[in-house]
Each structure stands twice: as C-alpha cells, then as structure tokens.
N, C-alpha and C positions, 0 to 999 in steps of 0.2 A: 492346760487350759484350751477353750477350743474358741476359733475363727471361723467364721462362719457355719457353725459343726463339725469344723474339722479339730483336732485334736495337734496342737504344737506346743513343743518347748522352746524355748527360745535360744539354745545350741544343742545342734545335733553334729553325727557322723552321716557322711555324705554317702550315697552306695556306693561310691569305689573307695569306701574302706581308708582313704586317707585324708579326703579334702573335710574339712567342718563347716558347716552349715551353720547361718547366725542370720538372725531379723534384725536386718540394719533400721536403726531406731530415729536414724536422723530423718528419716523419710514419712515418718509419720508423723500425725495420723491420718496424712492423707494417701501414703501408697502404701501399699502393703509389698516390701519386696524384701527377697534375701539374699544372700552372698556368699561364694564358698571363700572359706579362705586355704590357701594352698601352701605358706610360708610363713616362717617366724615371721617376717615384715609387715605380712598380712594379719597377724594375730596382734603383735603392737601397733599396727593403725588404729585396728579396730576400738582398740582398748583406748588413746590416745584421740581420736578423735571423734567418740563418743557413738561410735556405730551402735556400741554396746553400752549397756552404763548400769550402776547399781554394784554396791560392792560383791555382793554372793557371784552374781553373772560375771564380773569383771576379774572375779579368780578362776572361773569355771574358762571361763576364754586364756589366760595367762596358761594354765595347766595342759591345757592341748595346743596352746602357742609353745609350752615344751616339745611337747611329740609331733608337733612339725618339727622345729628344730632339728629331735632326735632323729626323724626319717632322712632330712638334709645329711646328716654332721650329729656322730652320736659320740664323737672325741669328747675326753675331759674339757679341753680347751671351750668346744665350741659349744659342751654346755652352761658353762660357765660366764660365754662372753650373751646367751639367748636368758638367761638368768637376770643381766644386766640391765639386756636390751628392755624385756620385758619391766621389772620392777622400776623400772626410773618413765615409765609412761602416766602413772595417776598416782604422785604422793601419799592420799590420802587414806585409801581405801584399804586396809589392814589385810582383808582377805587375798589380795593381788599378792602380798608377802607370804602369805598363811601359804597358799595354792600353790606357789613357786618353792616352800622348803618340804611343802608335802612331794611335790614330784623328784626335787633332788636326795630326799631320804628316799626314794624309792629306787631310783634311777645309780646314785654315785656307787652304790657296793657292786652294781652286774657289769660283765664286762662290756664294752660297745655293740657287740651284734646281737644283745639281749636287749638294748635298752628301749629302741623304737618300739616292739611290742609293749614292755611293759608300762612306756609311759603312754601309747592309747589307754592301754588298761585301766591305769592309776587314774588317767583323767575321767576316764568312764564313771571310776566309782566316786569320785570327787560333785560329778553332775550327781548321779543318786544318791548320795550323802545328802546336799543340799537339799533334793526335791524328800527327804525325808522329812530333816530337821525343819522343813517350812512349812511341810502340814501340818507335824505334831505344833510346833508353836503357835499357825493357825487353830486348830482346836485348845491348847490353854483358855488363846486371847476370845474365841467363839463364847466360851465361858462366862467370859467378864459385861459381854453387852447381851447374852443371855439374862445376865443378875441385871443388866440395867433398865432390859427390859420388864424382866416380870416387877422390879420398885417402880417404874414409870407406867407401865402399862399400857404403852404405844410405840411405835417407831423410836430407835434412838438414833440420833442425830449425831456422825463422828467427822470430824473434821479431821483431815491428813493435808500434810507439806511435801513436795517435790515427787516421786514416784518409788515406791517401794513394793510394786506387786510383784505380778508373775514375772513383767518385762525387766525388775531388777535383777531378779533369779534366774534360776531353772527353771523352776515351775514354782506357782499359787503366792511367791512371794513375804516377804515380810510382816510389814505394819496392815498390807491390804490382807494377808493371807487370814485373819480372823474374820474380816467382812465376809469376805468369799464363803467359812464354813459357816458361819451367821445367816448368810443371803441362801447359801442353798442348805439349812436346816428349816428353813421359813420364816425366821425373824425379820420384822419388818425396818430396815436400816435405810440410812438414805445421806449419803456421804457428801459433805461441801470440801473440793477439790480446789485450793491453791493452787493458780494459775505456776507461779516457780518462776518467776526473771529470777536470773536474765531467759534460759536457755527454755521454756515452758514447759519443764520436763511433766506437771500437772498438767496442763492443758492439751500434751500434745501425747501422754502417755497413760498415766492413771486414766483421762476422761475416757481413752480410745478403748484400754481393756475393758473397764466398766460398762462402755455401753455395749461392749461384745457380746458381756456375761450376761448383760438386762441388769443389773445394780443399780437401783436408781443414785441421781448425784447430781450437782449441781457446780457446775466449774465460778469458781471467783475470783477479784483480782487478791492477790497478796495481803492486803492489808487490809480484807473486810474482817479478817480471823476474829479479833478484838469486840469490834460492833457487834458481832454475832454471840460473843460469850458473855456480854451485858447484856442482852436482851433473852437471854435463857434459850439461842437456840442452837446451844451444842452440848451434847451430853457427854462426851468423850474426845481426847486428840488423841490421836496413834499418828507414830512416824519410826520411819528406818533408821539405822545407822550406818554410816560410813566405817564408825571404830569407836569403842566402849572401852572406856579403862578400866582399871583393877576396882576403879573407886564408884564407879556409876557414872563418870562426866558421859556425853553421850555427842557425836562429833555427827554431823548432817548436814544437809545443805542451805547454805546460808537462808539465814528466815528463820529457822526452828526457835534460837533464843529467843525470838521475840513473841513465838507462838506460845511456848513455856512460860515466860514472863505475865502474858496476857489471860493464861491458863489457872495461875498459880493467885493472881488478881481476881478471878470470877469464878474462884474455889472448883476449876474443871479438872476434874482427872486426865492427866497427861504421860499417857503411856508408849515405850517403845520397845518396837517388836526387831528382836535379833538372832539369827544362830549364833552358833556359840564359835565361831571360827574371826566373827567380826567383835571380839575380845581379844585387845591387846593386853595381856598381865604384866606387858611389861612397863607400862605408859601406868603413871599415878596422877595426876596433875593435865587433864586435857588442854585448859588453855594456854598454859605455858609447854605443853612437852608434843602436843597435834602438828606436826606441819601442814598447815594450809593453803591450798592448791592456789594459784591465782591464773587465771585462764586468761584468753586472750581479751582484750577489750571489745571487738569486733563482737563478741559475744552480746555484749550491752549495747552497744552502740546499733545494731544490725534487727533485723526481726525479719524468718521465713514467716511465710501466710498464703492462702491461697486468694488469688484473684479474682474477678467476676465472671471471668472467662473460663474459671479454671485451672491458672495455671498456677502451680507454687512457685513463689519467687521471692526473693532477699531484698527489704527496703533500709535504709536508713532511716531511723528516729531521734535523730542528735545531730547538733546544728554542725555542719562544719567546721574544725579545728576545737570542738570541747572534748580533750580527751576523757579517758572513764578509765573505771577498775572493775578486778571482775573478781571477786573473792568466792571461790566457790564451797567454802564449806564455814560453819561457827559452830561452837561448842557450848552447849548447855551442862550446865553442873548439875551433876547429880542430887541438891538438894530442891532440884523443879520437877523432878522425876519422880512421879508416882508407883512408876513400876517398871519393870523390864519384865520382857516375856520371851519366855527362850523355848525350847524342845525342848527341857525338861521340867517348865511349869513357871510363875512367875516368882518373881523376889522384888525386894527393895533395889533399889540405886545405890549399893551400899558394899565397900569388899566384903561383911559379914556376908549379906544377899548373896550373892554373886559365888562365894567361898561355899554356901548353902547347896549353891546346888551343883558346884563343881568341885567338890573337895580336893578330888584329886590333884588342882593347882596348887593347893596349899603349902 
C-alpha cells in the first residue's frame, strides 16, 4: 500500500541484509515512524507490546524474530529457548504458532551454519505467502459488495471492528483487503470504522490507512454499530480473525459478538475475511478451547491523544483507585457467521465450509 505515494509493507529487510524494518503502530496515526529490530528481544517486544499487531503481521514478525535469533545462536538449544520466547508473547493469535512451526520445520533438519540463511529465506517467503493470500481473498470478498452493489444500486455501506487491513498484514490486509479492490475497481463504498477501546486500534489505524488510500469512512464510537443497522445504514460487516476453528467460531477483538449479535438481529450479512493460516484445525469449540489474552488494565484505564498544541500524550480517564479489565479478544460462533472468505473463495462458518475448500485437512 502506499503513504504518501510512496509504496510500503509493513515489514521489511533492512539494507544491511539483517536488521528488519517494522511501522511501529503504537505511534499512529499521528507519527509515522519506524524501527529496526536487531534481536530476538527486539522482535518479542514488538510483538508483545503491540508495536505490530494483527495476527498475519504478528506471524510474519515471529518468523524473522527466528532468524534474528538464528544469526545470534543457531544451536538446537537456542532455537528452541527463541521459539518459547517468541510464542508465549500474544496467546491468541494462531498465526504467531503457525509462523513459529513453519520456521522450525524449515530450520531443525539443517545443520547450524545453514540455518541463519535459510531462516531469512523461509521468513521471506512467509511475508509473500501472506501478501498473496490477502489479495486473492481481497478479490473473493470485492465480489460480494460488487453483487451488493449492483442489488442496491448505490454505495454500499460496510461497517468493520478493530483493524484488519494492510497494517494487520503484510500487505492490502484481511476484512479491509475487499474494500481496497472494491475502492480501486470503482465501486462506490464508504466504511463506518469502530473506534475499538480500549486500545483504538479503529480509530488510530483502519481510519489512518483509509484516509491514505482516499476510501471514504467515517470513524464511530463502539456502540453506534446497532443504531446504524436499525436504521438501514449498513449493508455489509466484514472483520478479521485472530483464530477460526475447524467449526467456523471465529475469535477477534473484543466487541465482534456483539457486532454479530446486532448483525444477525437486522438481518445484516456478517462476514469474515481470513487466510487460511489463521485456522486452527485443531480448536473445535472456540468459547471454551480459545485462550484469551487479558492485557494490561492501563490499557482501559489510560487514552493517548494528541493535544492542542500538538503533542501526543497519555491521560487518565478512570477515577482513581477503580480498577478495570482488559479482555482483549471474544468469540463469535459460527452460527452468526454468514461467510468466511479465505484465498480460495468463500464458504459457510461450517467444518463442511471450511473442509470445502481445504480438503486436504480432512
């Protein structure tokens, strides 16, 4: 996707060939700055304290937080203990586990002075894997508000939760990557963007690439979702996943059930957009079998913003001594799910769905 005309992904390889480059996200949307990281420490901060976020991206950093590692310490041992390090930073996120067995089935059969090359390599092809599977799933999902356009015959109106574009991925994104080939085929769309408390990952990330791209959208708080799908002004919800079970439940950022609930109430089509990597087959049962993440309270309790002066700075909005929780993911069942849309086309919320178009899990 491009910033200013300029053309970025949101991790790259640094010119000297070993630091990685990443658009620290906590900083937006009001600076635009990025970071190399230089060490496995550096690749689990990032991951851990949200430099990066979104599950696709949040594998795609894990993978190259290996081949840091590997160029450190490419012993059994020490890949083993960068394995640990890495996977016990964000619970949730399935791909961070996916991304970590992909580099160790790549990595454990070669002997140690092979390994640092081929685990750049491996991570290399793990970013272009992703930036595949998010276009072609972008083009399924382009499809779907193509058809709701030509039944409607005007702008269709989608409403997304928490941030699943290009800044979740590598590139173009998840539940936004349909807007995107929608918006530049010239379909007239026009997105109301879920602000996302605690953390505004809507407000502070969807709104920022959107207004990059010129996608028109409208930022609102959390809980206008509902009013707006009683009054007939949403024609579609698209959202990401964190992690998709065998069965369709579908694990996101706290808020989705309820978008779902309100979805399913005002007869709105409620779809979401995932590669096929944020499928866990082994998870039947998301409410009970998801662990979810619970972050720091400081999270809820706390709000950056910028000031009149300009500056970004951290307020409190909670009285002294009321503590908070900070639950950062909930699970919607697959039977509020109208669709999943993956790179290889959409299906039901359903292990048949799902089995449809990956047989070979069978």
């Amino acid at each position: 996707m491009k910033i200013n005309g300029i053309p970025y992904r949101t991790i790259w390889l640094a010119k000297d060939g070993e630091g990685v480059e990443i658009i620290d996200q906590t900083r937006l949307p009001h600076d635009f700055v990025t970071v190399t990281l230089r060490s496995l420490d550096d690749a689990a901060t990032a991951i851990r304290d949200m430099w990066v976020r979104g599950a696709p991206l949040i594998g795609a950093t894990a993978a190259y937080g290996m081949a840091l590692a590997a160029r450190a310490d490419a012993s059994d041992t020490a890949l083993d203990e960068a394995y640990r390090t890495l996977h016990a930073t964000r619970p949730t996120a399935i791909n961070l586990k996916w991304a970590l067995d992909e580099m160790m089935a790549r990595l454990s059969p070669l002997p140690p002075a092979g390994r640092a090359a081929a685990a750049y390599g491996r991570a290399a092809e793990i970013c272009d894997e992703d930036v595949a599977m998010c276009a072609a799933l972008g083009e399924h999902g382009a499809r779907i508000i193509a058809g709701l356009h030509r039944d409607k015959g005007e702008r269709v109106n989608i409403l997304t939760h928490c941030n699943a574009g290009w800044l979740a991925t590598v590139d173009w994104g998840t539940a936004i990557a349909p807007i995107y080939k929608a918006f530049d085929a010239g379909i007239p769309v026009h997105v109301w963007v879920d602000e996302t408390r605690p953390r505004n990952q809507g407000a502070s990330l969807t709104a920022r690439e959107l207004n990059w791209h010129g996608v028109p959208h409208t930022v609102i708080a959390d809980n206008t979702g509902g009013h707006l799908m009683q009054h007939g002004m949403v024609d579609m919800v698209i959202v990401g996943t964190d992690r998709t079970t065998r069965n369709g439940d579908v694990c996101n950022k706290i808020g989705t059930y309820l978008k779902a609930l309100a979805a399913r109430d005002n007869n709105v089509p409620f779809y979401v957009g995932l590669p096929s990597p944020t499928i866990d087959w082994t998870v039947a049962d998301g409410v009970r079998e998801i662990p979810i993440e619970q972050r720091s309270a400081r999270e809820q309790s706390h709000i950056f913003g910028k000031d009149e002066a300009g500056r970004v700075i951290e307020v409190q909005v909670t009285p002294d001594g009321s503590p908070a929780v900070n639950y950062g993911f909930d699970v919607t069942p697959a039977r509020l799910v109208t669709g999943l849309i993956t790179e290889r086309g959409l299906c039901p919320a359903s292990p048949e769905g799902l089995l449809g178009l990956f047989p070979e899990k069978g």
